[in-house]
C-alpha positions in Angstrom: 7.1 2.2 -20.5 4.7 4.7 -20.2 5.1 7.6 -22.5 4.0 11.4 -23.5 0.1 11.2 -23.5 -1.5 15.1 -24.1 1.3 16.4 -23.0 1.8 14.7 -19.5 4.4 12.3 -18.2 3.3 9.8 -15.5 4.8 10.4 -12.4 5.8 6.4 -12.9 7.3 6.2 -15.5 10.0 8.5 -13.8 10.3 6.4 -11.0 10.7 3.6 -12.9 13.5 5.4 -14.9 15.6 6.5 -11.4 15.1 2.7 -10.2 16.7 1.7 -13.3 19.7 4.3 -13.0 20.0 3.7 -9.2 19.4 -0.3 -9.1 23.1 -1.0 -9.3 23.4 0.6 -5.6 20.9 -1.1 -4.5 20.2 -4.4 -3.3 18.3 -6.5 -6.1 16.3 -9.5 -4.2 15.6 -12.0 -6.6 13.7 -11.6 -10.5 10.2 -13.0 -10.2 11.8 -15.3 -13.0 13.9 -17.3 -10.5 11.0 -17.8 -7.9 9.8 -21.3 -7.4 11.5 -22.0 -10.7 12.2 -25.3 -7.9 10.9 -25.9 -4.7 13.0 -27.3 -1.8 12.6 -31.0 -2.0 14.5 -32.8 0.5 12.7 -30.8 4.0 12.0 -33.7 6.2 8.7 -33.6 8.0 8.7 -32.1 10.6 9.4 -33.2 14.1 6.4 -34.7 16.7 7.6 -32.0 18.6 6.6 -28.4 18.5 9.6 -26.0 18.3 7.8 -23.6 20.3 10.1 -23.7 22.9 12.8 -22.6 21.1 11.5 -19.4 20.5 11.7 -16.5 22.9 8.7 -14.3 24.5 10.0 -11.7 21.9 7.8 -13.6 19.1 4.8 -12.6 21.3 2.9 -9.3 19.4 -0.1 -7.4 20.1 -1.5 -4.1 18.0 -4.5 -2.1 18.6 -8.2 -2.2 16.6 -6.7 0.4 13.9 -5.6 -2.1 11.9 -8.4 -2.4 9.8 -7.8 -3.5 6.2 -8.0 -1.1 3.5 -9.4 -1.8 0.1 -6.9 -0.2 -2.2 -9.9 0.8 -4.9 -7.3 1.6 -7.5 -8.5 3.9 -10.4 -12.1 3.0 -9.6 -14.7 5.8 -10.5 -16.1 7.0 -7.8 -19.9 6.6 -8.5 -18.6 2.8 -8.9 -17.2 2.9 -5.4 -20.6 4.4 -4.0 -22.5 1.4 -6.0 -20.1 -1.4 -4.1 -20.5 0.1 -0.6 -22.6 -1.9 0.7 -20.8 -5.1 -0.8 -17.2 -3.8 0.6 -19.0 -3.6 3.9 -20.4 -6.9 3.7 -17.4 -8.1 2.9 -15.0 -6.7 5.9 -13.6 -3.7 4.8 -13.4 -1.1 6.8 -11.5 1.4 4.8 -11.2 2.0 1.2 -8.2 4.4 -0.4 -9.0 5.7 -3.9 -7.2 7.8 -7.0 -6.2 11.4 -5.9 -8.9 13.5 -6.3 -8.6 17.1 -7.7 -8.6 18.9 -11.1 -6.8 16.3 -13.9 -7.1 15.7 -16.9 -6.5 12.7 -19.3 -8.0 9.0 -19.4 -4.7 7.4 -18.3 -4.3 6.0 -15.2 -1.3 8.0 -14.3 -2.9 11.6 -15.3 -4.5 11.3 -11.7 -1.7 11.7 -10.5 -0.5 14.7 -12.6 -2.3 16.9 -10.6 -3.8 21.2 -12.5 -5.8 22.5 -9.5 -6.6 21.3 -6.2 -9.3 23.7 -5.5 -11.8 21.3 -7.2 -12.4 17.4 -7.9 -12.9 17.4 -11.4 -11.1 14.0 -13.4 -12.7 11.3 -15.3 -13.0 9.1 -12.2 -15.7 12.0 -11.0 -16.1 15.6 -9.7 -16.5 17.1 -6.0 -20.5 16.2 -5.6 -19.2 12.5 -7.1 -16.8 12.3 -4.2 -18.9 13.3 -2.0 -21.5 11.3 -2.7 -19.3 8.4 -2.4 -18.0 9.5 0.9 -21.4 9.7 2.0 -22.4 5.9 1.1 -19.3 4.3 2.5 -19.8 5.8 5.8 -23.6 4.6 5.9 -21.9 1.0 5.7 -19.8 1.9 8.3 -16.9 2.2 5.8 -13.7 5.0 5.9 -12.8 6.7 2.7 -9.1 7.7 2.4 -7.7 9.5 -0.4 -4.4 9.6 -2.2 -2.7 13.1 -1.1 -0.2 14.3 -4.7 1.9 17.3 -3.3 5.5 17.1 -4.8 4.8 18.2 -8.1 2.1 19.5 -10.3 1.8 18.2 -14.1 4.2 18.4 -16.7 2.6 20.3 -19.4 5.7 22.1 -21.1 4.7 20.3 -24.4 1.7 22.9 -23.9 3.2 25.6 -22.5 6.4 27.4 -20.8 4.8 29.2 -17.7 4.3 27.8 -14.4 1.0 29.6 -13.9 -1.7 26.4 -12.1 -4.3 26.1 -13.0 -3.1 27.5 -16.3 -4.9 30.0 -18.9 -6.7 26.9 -20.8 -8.0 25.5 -17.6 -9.3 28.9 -16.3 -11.3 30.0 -19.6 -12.6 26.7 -19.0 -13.7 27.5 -15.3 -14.9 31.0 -17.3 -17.1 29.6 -19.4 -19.4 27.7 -16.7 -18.7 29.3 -13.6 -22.3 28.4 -12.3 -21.2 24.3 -12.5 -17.4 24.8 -11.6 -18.0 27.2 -8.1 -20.7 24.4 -6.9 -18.0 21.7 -7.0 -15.9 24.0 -5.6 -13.3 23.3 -2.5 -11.7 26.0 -1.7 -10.5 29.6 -2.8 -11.4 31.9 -6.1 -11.5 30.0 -9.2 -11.1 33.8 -11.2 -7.7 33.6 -10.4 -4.9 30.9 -11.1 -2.8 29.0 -7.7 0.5 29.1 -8.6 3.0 30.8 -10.6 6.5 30.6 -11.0 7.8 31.5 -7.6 5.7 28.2 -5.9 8.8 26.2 -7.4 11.8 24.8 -7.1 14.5 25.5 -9.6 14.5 23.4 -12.9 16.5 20.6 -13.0 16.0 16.9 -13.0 17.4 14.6 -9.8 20.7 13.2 -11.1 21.6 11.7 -7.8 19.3 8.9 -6.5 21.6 8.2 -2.9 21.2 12.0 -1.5 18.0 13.0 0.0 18.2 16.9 -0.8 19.1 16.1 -4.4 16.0 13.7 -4.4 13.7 16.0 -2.6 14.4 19.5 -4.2 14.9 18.7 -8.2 12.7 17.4 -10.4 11.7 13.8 -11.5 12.2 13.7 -15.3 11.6 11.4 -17.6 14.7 11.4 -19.6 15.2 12.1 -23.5 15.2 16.4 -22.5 12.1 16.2 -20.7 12.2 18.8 -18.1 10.2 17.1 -15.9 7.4 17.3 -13.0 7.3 20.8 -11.7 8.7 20.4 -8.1 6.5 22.4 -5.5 8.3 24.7 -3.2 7.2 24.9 0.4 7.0 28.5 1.1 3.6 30.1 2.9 1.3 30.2 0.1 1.9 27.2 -1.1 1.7 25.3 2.7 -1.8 26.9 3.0 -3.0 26.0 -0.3 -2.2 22.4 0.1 -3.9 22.6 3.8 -6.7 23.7 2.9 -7.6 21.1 0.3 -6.7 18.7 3.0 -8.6 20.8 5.2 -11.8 20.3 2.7 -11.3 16.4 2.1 -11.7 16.2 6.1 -14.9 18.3 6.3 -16.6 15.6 3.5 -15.8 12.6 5.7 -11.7 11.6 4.7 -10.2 10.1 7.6 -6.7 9.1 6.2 -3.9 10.4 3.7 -1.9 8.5 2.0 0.7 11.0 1.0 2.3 10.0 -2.9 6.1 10.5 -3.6 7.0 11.1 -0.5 10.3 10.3 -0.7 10.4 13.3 -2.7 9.4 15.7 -0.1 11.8 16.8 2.7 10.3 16.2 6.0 10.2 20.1 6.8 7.2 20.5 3.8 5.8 17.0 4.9 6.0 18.7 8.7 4.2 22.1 7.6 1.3 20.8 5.7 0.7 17.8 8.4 0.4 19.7 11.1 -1.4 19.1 14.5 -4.7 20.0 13.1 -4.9 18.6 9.9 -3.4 15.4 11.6 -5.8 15.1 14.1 -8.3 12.5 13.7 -6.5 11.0 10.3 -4.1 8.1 9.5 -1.4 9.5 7.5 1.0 7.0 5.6 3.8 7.7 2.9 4.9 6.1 -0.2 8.7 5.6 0.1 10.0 3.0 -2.2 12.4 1.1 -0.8 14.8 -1.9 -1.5 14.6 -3.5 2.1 14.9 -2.9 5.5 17.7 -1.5 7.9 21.0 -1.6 6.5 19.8 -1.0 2.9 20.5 2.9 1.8 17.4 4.0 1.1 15.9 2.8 4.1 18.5 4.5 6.1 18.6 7.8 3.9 14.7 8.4 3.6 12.3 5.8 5.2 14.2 6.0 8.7 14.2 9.6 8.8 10.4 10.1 7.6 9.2 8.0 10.1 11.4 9.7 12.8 10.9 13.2 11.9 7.0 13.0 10.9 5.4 10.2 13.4 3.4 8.8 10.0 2.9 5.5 9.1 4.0 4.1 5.4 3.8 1.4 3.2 6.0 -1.8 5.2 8.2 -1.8 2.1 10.9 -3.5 4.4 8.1 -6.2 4.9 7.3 -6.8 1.4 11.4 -7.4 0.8 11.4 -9.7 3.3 8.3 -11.9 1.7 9.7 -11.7 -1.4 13.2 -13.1 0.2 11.6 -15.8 1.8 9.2 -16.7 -0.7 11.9 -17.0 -3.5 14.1 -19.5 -4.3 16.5 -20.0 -1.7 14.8 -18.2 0.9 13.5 -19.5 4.5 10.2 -18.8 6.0 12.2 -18.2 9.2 12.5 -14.8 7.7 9.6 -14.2 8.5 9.0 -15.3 11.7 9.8 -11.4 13.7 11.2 -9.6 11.0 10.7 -6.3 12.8 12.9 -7.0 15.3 15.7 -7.0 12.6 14.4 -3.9 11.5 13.1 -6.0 8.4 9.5 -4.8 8.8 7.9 -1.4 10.2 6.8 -1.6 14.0 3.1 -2.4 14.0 1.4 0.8 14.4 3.6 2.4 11.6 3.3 0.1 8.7 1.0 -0.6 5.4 1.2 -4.2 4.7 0.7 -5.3 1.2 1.9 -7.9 -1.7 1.5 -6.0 -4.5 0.8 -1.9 -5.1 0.0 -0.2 -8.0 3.4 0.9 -9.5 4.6 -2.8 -9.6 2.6 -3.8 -12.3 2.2 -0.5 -14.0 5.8 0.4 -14.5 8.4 -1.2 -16.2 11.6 -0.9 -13.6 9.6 -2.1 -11.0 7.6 -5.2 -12.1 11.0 -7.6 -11.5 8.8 -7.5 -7.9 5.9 -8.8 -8.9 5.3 -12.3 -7.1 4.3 -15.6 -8.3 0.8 -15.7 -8.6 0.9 -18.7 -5.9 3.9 -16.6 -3.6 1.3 -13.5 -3.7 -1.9 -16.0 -2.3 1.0 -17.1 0.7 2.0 -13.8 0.9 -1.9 -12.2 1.4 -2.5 -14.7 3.6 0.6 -13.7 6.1 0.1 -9.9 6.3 -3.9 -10.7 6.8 -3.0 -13.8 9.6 -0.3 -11.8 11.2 -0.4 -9.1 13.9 1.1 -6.1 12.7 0.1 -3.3 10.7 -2.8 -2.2 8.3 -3.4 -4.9 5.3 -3.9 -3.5 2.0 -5.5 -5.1 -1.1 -5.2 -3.8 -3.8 -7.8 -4.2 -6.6 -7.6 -2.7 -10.1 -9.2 -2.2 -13.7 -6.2 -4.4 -15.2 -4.7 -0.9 -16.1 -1.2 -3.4 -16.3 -2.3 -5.5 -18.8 -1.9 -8.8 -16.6 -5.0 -10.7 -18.2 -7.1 -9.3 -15.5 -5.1 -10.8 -12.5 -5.9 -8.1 -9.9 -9.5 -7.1 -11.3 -12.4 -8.0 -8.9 -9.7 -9.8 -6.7 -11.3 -8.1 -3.5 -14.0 -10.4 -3.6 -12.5 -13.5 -4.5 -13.2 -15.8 -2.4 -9.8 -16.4 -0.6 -9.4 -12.7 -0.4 -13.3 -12.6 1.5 -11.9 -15.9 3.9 -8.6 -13.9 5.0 -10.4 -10.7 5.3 -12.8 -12.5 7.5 -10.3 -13.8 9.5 -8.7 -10.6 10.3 -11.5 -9.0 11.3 -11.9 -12.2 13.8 -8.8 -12.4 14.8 -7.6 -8.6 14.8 -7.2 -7.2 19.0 -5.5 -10.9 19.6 -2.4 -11.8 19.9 0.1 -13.8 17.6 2.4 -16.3 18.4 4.8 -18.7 16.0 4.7 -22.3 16.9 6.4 -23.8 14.3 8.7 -23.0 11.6 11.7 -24.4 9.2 12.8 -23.7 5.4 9.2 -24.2 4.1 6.7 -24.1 6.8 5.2 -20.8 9.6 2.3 -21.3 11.9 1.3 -19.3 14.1 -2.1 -18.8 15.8 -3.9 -15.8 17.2 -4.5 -16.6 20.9 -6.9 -19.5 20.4 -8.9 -17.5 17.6 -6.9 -19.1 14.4 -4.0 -20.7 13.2 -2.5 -19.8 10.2 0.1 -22.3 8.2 1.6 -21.1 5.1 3.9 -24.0 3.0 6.0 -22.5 0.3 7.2 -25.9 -1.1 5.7 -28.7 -3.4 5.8 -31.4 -0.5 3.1 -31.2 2.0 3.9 -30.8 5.6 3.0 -32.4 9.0 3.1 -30.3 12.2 2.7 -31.5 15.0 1.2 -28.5 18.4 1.1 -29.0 21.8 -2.6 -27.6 22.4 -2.0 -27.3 26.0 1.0 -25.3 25.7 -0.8 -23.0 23.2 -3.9 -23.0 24.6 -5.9 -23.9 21.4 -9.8 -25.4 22.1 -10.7 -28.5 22.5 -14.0 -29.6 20.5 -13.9 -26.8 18.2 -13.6 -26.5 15.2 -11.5 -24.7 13.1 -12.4 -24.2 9.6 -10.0 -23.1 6.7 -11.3 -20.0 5.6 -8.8 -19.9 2.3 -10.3 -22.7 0.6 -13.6 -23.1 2.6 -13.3 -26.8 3.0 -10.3 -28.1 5.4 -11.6 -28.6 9.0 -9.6 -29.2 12.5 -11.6 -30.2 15.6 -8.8 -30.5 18.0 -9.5 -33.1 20.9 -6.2 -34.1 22.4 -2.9 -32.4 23.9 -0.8 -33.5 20.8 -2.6 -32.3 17.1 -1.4 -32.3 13.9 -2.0 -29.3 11.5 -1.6 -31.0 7.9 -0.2 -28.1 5.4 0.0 -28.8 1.4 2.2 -28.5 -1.1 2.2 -24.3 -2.1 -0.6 -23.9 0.1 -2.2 -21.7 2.8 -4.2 -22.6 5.6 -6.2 -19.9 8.2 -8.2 -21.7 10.2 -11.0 -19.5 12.4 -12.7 -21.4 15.5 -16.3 -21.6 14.4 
């Protein structure tokens, strides 16, 4: 677990501490160590017969254009995201999120989000004329830069000091002593003078109770062993206008969304009084509220619920990613997954951020139990990108988790590039399930694509009624996944051939 590095505590590692503490009240879906540890063996093929019919109009979706995907660009300098633009354009994305961007200091990934002064960009990732600069060659591709919002806490830095005085004296002298480069990176406000002191903050005292929202929201995450923890912002005045106008000055570079760390750890009254009207307008805000499933599970109920109500933001679908990881696993059905927002198992469409994996699953120790079979996580991508619903997230990294490079580069692998291209085809249609049992979903996107995903060893036949479903004759459809499968459908009755722990998006060529 991620320890004291010069003096700061990762935000992380905290969580990964409470999930620990509070797992027992929660419900645990099941260890990454008992997935596909044996597929189901015995599914008969199935029937000549499409079950279409069995499913109601319900299973019909449609979302608007704002679903582009997002590139998570996790931890990624920002010079090295201006160097990619042009190849993340070429490649489909529309929108790329990177690492919070403000006055931080320290080489570990979890320092950024630790943050001294938001009144300048300053961090090994880059400073302000880097992140502008970056901004500036995204949107010549046409791409969207959104940026990682920290406003809980600021860093722990009682192993340097008792006061509560941000930017701190070490910081300042250091402001001081090149004021000419510091002011021209400048955001915001007088850099002569520190942004919070003692009064910004809540009392001390480290969240003790994981099930009750004000205990969560108004204490401090701590790290255990006497650490006193992440100093926890108060929302009075000053401290509302401060963060605003950093937000305020991350809009007038070119940021057109937020996505707002720890929320969870916020009450909905600070979320409400920094997000107001015009800081909203024109930006796609989204939260990070870790949860263990959908409606019915506590913390759904005692903090997701009640964000979405009481702010109107979207937030990471972690209901969704529950209900992949159930039916993925051993023991679970892809019927699961057929309209799990209708069981409140998945954020309505044009609140949630789809993903199969973010970055403090890997990084931290109480969480990586979620981490997917390599294979699951390929079916899984390929669902939230074939699906209609939401705003897909990739996440790509620097292999900060030690996972033998596993999520370095992956944005342009080449199955990644196929289901990115087939969302962007396919995105505005709408989605339909044809067919589905223990192992097998297809579905298809008008008569764009079909998508089949097959969670078991044994391949699987199923059979459409083209007619019904109003798929093309004498076109074809090429798998976009592996590049090679091709359908050219030329009769009412076609059968859509799935392997063994394989995908399948076909796009009409």
């Amino acid at each position: 677990m991620n320890t004291y590095v010069g003096g700061l505590l990762t935000t992380f590692a905290y969580f990964t501490l409470n999930l620990v503490a509070h797992s027992a009240a929660q419900k645990v879906y099941n260890n990454k160590n008992n997935i596909n540890e044996e597929c189901m063996k015995s599914t008969p093929l199935l029937k000549k017969f499409t079950q279409a019919s069995i499913i109601a109009s319900s299973l019909l979706f449609s979302q608007g254009s704002y679903a582009d995907t997002i590139l998570h660009a996790f931890n990624w300098t920002y010079d090295d995201v201006a160097t990619k633009a042009q190849e993340i354009a070429d490649l489909g994305y529309k929108k790329v999120l990177v690492s919070p961007a403000y006055k931080s200091s320290g080489n570990q990934w979890w320092a950024r989000y630790q943050p001294q002064d938001f009144r300048v960009i300053h961090s090994p990732l880059g400073d302000t004329n880097d992140f502008k600069d970056m901004v500036n060659a995204l949107k010549a591709k046409g791409v969207e830069t959104y940026a990682d919002i920290v406003f809980n806490h600021m860093a722990n830095e009682s192993s340097q000091r008792s006061d509560l005085n941000y930017p701190g004296a070490a910081v300042l002298a250091t402001y001081a002593a090149d004021s000419t480069y510091y002011n021209s990176i400048k955001l915001f406000g007088d850099l002569q003078q520190g942004s919070y002191g003692a009064n910004d903050f809540h009392p001390a005292g480290c969240i003790t109770d994981w099930g009750n929202p004000g205990h969560v929201q108004y204490w401090r995450l701590c790290g255990g062993n006497g650490d006193v923890g992440l100093p926890d912002l108060d929302p009075n005045n000053w401290v509302v206008s401060q963060q605003q106008a950093y937000l305020q000055a991350l809009k007038t570079i070119g940021v057109t969304g937020f996505r707002v760390d720890a929320a969870k750890h916020m009450s909905n009254y600070h979320i409400n009084a920094v997000f107001n009207n015009d800081i909203k307008n024109g930006i796609h805000v989204f939260g990070e509220i870790i949860t263990s499933g959908g409606a019915g599970d506590n913390s759904y109920d005692s903090f997701l619920a009640p964000y979405l109500n009481d702010t109107g933001h979207g937030a990471y679908d972690f209901p969704l990613f529950a209900s992949l990881r159930g039916a993925l696993g051993f023991g679970g059905s892809m019927n699961q997954l057929v309209d799990p927002a209708a069981y409140g198992q998945a954020l309505a469409a044009d609140k949630a951020v789809t993903f199969s994996i973010t970055h403090d699953i890997p990084t931290n120790e109480g969480f990586r139990y979620q981490i997917l079979d390599a294979t699951d996580e390929l079916l899984a991508n390929a669902y939230i990108m074939g699906r209609d619903g939401g705003t897909p997230m990739i996440y790509s990294d620097h292999n900060e988790s030690n996972d033998n490079n596993r999520w370095l580069d992956l944005y342009k692998r080449s199955d990644i590039a196929g289901m990115v291209k087939f969302h962007n085809a396919a995105q505005g249609h709408g989605m339909q399930v044809m067919s589905f049992n223990d192992c097998v979903i297809l579905f298809k996107r008008d008569h764009i694509g079909v998508v089949g995903i097959n969670k078991c060893d044994n391949g699987q036949d199923v059979w459409v009624n083209t007619a019904e479903h109003n798929l093309w004759w004498n076109k074809n459809y090429r798998d976009v996944v592996e590049g090679v499968d091709v359908q050219n459908i030329n009769s009412q009755w076609h059968k859509f051939y799935l392997p063994g722990r394989k995908a399948r998006m076909w796009l009409m060529e």
